[in-house]
C-alpha positions as CSV (number, residue, x, y, z in Angstrom):
1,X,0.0,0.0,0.0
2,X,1.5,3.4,-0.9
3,X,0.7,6.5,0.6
4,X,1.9,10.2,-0.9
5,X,5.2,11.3,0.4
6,X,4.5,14.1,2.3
7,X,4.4,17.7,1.5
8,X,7.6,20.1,2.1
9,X,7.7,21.6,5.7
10,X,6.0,18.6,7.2
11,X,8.1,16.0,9.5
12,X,9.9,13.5,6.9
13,X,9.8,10.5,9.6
14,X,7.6,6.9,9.5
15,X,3.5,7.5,10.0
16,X,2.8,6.5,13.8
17,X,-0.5,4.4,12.0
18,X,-1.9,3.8,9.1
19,X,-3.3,6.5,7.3
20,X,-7.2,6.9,6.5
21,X,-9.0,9.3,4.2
22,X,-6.9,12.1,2.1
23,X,-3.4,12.7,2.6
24,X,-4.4,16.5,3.1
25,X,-6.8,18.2,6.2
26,X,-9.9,18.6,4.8
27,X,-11.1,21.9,4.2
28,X,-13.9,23.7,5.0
29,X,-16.4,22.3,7.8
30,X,-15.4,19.6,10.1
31,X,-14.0,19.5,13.6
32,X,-11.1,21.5,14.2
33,X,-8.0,19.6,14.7
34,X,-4.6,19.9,16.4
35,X,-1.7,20.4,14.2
36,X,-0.4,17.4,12.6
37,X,2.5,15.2,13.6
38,X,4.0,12.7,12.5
39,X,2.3,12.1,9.8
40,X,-0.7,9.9,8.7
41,X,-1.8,10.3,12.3
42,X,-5.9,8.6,13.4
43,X,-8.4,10.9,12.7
44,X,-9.2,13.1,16.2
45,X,-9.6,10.8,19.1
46,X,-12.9,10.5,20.4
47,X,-13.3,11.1,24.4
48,X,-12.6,8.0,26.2
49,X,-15.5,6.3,27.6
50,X,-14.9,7.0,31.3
51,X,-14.6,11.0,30.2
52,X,-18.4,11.0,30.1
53,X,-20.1,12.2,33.9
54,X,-22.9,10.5,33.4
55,X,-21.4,7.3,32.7
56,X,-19.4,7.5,35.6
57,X,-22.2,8.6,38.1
58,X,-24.0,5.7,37.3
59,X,-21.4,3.4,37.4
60,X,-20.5,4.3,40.7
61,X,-24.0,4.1,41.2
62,X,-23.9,0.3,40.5
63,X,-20.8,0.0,42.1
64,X,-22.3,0.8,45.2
65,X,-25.6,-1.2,44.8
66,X,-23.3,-4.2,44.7
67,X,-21.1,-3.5,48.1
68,X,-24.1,-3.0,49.6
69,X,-26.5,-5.8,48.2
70,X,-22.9,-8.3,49.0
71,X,-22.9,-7.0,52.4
72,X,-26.6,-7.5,53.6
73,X,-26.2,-11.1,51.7
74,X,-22.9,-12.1,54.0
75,X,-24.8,-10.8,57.4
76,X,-24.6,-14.0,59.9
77,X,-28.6,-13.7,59.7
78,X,-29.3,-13.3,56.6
79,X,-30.2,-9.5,56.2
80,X,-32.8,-10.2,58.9
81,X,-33.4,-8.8,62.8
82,X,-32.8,-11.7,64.4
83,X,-29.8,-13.1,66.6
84,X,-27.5,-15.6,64.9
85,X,-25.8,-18.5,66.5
86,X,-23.6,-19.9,64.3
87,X,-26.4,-21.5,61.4
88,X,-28.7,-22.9,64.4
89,X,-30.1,-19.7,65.1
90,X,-33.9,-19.4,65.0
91,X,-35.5,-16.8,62.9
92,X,-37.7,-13.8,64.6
93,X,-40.7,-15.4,65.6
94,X,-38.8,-19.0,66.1
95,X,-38.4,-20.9,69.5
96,X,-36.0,-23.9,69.5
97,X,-37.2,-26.9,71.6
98,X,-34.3,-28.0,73.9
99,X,-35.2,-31.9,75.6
100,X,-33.4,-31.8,78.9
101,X,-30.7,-34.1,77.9
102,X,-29.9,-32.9,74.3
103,X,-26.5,-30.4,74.8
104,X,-28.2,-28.1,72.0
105,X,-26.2,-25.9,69.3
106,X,-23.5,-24.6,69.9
107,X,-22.2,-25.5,73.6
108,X,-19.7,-23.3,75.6
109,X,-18.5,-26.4,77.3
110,X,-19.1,-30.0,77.8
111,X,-22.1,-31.3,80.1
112,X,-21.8,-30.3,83.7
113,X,-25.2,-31.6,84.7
114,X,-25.0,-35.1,87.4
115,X,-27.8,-37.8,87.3
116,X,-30.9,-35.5,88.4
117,X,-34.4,-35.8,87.9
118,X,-37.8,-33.8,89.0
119,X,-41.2,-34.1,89.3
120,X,-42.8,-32.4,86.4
121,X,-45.7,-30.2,87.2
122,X,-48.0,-28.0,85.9
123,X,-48.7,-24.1,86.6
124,X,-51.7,-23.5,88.5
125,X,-54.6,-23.5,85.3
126,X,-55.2,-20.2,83.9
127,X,-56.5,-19.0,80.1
128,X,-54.4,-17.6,77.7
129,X,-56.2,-14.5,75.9
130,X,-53.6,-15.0,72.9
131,X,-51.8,-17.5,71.4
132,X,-48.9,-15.1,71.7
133,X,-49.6,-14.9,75.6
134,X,-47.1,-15.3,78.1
135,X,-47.2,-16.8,81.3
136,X,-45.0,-15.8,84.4
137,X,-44.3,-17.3,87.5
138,X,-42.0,-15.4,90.4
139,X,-38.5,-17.3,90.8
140,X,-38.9,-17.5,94.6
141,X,-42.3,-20.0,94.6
142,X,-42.3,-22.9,96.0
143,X,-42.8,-25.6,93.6
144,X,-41.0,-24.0,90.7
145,X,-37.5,-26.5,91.0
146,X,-37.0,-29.5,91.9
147,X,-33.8,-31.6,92.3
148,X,-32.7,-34.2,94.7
149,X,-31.5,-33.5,98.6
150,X,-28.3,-33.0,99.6
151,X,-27.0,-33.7,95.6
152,X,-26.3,-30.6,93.1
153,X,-27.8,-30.9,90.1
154,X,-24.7,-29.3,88.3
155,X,-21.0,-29.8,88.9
156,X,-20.2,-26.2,89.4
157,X,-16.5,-26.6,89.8
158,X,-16.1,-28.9,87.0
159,X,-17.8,-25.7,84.9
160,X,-14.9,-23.3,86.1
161,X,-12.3,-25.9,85.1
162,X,-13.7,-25.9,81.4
163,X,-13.4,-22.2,81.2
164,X,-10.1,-21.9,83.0
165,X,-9.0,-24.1,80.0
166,X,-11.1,-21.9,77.4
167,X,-10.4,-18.1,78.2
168,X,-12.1,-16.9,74.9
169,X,-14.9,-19.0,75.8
170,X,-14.8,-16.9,79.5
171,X,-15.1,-13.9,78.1
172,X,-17.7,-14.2,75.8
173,X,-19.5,-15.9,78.9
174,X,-19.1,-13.5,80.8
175,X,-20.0,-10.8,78.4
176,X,-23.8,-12.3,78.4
177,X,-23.6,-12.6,82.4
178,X,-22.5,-9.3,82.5
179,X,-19.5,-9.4,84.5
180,X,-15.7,-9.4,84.0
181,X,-13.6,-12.1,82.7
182,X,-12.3,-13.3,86.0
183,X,-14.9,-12.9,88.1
184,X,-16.9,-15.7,86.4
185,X,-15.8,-18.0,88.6
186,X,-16.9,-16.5,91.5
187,X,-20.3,-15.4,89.9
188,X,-20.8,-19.3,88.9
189,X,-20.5,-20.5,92.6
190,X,-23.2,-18.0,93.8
191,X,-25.6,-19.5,91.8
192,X,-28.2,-22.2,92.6
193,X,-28.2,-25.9,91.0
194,X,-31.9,-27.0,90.6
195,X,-34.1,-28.9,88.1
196,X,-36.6,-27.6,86.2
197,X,-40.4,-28.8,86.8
198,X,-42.1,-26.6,84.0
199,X,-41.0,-26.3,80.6
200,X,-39.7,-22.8,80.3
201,X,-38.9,-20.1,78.0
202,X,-35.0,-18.3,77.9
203,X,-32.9,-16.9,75.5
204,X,-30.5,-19.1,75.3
205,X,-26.9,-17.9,74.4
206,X,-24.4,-20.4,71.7
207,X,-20.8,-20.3,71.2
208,X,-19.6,-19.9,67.8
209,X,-16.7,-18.2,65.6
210,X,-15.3,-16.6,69.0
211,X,-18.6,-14.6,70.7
212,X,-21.9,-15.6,72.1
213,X,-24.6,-15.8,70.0
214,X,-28.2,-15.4,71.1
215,X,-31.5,-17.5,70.0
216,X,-34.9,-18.1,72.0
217,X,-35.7,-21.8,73.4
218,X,-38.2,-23.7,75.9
219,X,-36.2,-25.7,78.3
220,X,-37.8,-28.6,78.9
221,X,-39.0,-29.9,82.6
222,X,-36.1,-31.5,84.0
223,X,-33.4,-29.5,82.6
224,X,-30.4,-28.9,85.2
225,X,-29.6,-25.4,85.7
226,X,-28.2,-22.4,87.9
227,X,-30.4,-20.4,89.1
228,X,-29.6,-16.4,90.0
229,X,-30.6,-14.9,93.9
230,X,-33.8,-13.8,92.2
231,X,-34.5,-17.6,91.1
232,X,-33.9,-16.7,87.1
233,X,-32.0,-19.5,85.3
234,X,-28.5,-18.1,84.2
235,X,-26.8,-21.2,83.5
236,X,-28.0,-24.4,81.3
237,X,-25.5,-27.2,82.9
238,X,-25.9,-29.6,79.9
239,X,-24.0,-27.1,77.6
240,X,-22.6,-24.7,80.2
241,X,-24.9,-21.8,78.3
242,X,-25.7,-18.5,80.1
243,X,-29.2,-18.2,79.6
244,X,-31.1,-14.3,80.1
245,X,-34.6,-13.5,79.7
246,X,-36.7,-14.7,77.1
247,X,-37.4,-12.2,74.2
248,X,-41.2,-11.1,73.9
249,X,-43.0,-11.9,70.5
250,X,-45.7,-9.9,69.0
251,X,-47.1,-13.3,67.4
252,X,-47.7,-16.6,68.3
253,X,-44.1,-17.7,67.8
254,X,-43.1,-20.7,65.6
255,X,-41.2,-23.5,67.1
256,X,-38.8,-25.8,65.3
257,X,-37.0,-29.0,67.2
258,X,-38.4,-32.0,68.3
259,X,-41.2,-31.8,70.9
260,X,-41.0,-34.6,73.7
261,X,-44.6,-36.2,75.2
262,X,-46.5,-33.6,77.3
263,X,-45.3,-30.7,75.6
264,X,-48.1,-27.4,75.0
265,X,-47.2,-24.2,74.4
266,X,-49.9,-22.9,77.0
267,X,-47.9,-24.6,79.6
268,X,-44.9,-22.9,79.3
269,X,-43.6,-20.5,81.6
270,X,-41.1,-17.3,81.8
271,X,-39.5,-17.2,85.0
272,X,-39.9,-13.3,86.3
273,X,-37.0,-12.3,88.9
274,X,-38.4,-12.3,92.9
275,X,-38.9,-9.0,94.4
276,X,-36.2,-9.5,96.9
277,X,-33.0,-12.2,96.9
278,X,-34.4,-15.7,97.6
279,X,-32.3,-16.8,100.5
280,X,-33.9,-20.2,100.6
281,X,-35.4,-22.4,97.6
282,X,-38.7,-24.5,98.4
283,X,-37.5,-27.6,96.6
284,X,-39.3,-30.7,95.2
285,X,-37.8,-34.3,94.7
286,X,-38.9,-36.8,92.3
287,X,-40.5,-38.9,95.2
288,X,-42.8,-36.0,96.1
289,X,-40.4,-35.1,99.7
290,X,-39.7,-31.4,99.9
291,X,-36.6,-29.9,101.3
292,X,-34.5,-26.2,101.4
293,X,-31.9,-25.1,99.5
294,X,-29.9,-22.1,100.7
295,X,-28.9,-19.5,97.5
296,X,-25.1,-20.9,96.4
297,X,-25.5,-23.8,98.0
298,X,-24.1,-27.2,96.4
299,X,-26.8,-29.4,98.7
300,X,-24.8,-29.6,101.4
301,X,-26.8,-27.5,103.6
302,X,-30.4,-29.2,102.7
303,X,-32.6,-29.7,105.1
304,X,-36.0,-31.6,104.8
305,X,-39.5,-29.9,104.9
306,X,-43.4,-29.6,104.5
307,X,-44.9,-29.9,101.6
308,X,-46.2,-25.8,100.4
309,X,-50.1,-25.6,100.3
310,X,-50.0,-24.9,96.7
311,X,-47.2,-26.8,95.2
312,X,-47.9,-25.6,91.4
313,X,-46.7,-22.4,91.3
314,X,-49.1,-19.5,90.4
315,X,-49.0,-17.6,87.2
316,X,-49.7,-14.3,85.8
317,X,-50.6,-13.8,82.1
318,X,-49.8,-11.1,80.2
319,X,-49.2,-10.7,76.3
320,X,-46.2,-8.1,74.8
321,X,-49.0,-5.9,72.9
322,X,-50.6,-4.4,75.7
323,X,-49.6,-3.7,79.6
324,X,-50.7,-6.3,81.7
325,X,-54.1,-5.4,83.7
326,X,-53.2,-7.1,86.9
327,X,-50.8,-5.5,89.0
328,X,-49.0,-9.0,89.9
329,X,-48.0,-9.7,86.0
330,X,-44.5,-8.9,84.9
331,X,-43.2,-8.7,81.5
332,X,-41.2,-12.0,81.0
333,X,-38.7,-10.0,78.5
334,X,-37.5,-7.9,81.2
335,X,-34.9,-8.6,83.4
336,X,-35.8,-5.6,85.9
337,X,-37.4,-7.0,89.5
338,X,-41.0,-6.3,89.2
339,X,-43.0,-3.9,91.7
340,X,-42.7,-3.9,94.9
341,X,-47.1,-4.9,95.4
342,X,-46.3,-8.4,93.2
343,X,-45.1,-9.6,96.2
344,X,-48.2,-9.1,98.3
345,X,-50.7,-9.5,95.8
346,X,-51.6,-13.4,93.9
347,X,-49.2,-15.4,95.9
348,X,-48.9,-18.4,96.8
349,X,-49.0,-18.9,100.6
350,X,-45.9,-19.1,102.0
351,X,-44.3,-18.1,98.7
352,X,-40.7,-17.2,100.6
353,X,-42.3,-14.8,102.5
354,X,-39.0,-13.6,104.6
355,X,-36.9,-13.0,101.7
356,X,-38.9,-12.1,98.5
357,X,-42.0,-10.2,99.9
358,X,-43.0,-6.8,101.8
359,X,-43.0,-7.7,105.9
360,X,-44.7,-10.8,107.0
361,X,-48.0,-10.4,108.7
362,X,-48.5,-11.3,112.6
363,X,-46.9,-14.7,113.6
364,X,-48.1,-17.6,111.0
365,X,-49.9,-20.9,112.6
366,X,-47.7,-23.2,114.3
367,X,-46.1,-25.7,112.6
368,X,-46.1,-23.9,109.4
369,X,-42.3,-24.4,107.8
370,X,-43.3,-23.8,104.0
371,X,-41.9,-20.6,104.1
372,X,-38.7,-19.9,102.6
373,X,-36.4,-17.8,104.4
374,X,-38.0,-18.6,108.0
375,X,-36.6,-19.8,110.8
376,X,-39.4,-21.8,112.3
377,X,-37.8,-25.9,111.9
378,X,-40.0,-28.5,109.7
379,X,-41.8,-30.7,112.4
380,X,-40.0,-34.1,113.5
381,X,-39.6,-36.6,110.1
């Protein structure tokens, strides 16, 4: 291919390109154009493609869209409002079933709970206005635990050992319990071991990729646990899990796991912190005995006693869409002691009267020993 040599005055060297249209500029209209050099030189260069603002702005535009769409997607719960635990974690509106014996998702340590069984029992009968209803029962009423004289239901010690060998596992522990790191130990040993006797609602905290996770469960009857001075459950000994308040739904929650015989959701119970420490626990046994556990003790210090005049703890209902009507119902969700008239209001009798309750009233009947926290002895066994 030839091209016309080209014309005096103009740079003699090699065209940078191949040449396209007439050797000469054209005349007349057109774009105006730079100078020529070297030659043969393109035509003018359009602007590049990224010269254009719009095209920019709205590729930044997608740009963004992605991050954000990749971030949402990656969330531990999927883009949702509820609390992961590691892929066990139950959607909002979800309640896991946890049988006494399973250790559950995620486990902070290996089972702590001994050979231990209770009574089941019922809550006194009451009608739920929803299906979304919750019913509450005081952590200081007699009835509420059970366990076995004299033996702990969890090996409290052996719990301390597993986090003294798992310090990440401590903190994240202790960031649920709300204390610091090394004070766990002694927090653990000021807590009660007792059985459940009523299938109960918690949130129940996991271990998993180095923190707690958080997802709501109903315990069932017979589940070993550690119990706080207001008689909450703050420790699940099959899995050494802090456990806190249940979370209140606006909906009659869904519940995945497998439910054992005698399960109903109207029989399920939040435990609502006593008025006032609990300085002695009205305990049943599996043969139907009753006996006293002093707060933080191991069983040591148990000592036989009466059986309460109601042994199924009372309940108040309430639902998490409208305040409760009766001044003796707490919100389950909270963990805030309720009002001071709970305790003198829709109590059991002799519902630990010296420790969780405004001052007794004049002397009780002789031979009355149901109370928790009295000093009046148990008659002769």
């Amino acid at each position: 291919m030839s091209v016309e040599p080209p014309s005096s005055g103009r740079p003699t060297g090699p065209p940078s390109g191949p040449l396209s249209g007439p050797s000469q500029p054209p005349s007349g209209g057109g774009p105006p154009s730079e100078p020529p050099s070297g030659g043969g030189q393109e035509p003018e260069p359009r602007r590049p493609w990224w010269g254009s603002v719009p095209r920019v702005a709205l590729i930044a535009t997608a740009v963004v869209a992605a991050v954000i769409l990749a971030v949402v997607l990656s969330r531990p719960d999927g883009g949702g409002t509820g609390a992961s635990d590691g892929g066990t974690s139950t959607s909002e509106g979800e309640v896991f079933l946890q049988p006494a014996a399973d250790t559950g998702p995620d486990p902070f340590t290996e089972s702590t709970a001994k050979e231990s069984s209770a009574s089941p029992v019922s809550p006194s009968p009451t009608e739920l206005a929803t299906q979304n209803a919750v019913q509450g029962v005081q952590g200081g009423a007699p009835g509420l635990y059970g366990g076995t004289r004299n033996v702990a239901s969890c090996d409290v010690e052996k719990q301390i050992t597993y986090f003294k060998g798992a310090p990440d596992k401590q903190r994240a522990f202790a960031s649920v319990a709300r204390v610091d790191p090394p004070d766990v130990p002694a927090y653990l040993r000021s807590l009660t071991p007792v059985v459940l006797r009523i299938d109960t609602r918690v949130t129940n905290h996991g271990y998993s990729d180095g923190r707690a996770t958080s997802y709501q469960a109903v315990l069932q009857a017979g589940t070993a646990v550690l119990v706080d001075d207001r008689g909450v459950p703050r420790v699940r000994c099959a899995c050494g899990n802090p456990l806190s308040a249940p979370v209140a739904q606006q909906s009659a929650p869904k519940t995945t796991g497998k439910a054992w015989p005698g399960y109903k959701p109207s029989t399920v119970v939040a435990v609502t912190p006593a008025p006032k420490p609990v300085d002695v626990f009205v305990v049943c046994e599996p043969d139907g005995e009753w006996f006293k556990r002093h707060k933080g003790d191991t069983g040591k210090k148990d000592r036989k006693t009466e059986k309460p005049d109601k042994p199924s703890p009372s309940v108040s209902v309430t639902t998490p869409t409208s305040p409760p009507t009766d001044t003796t119902s707490t919100e389950p969700p909270t963990s805030e002691p309720p009002s001071s008239d709970t305790g003198t209001s829709q109590q059991p009798p002799s519902s630990d009267t010296g420790t969780s309750s405004q001052p007794p009233p004049p002397p009780p009947p002789p031979g009355d020993g149901t109370e928790g926290g009295t000093t009046d002895q148990p008659p002769a066994s």
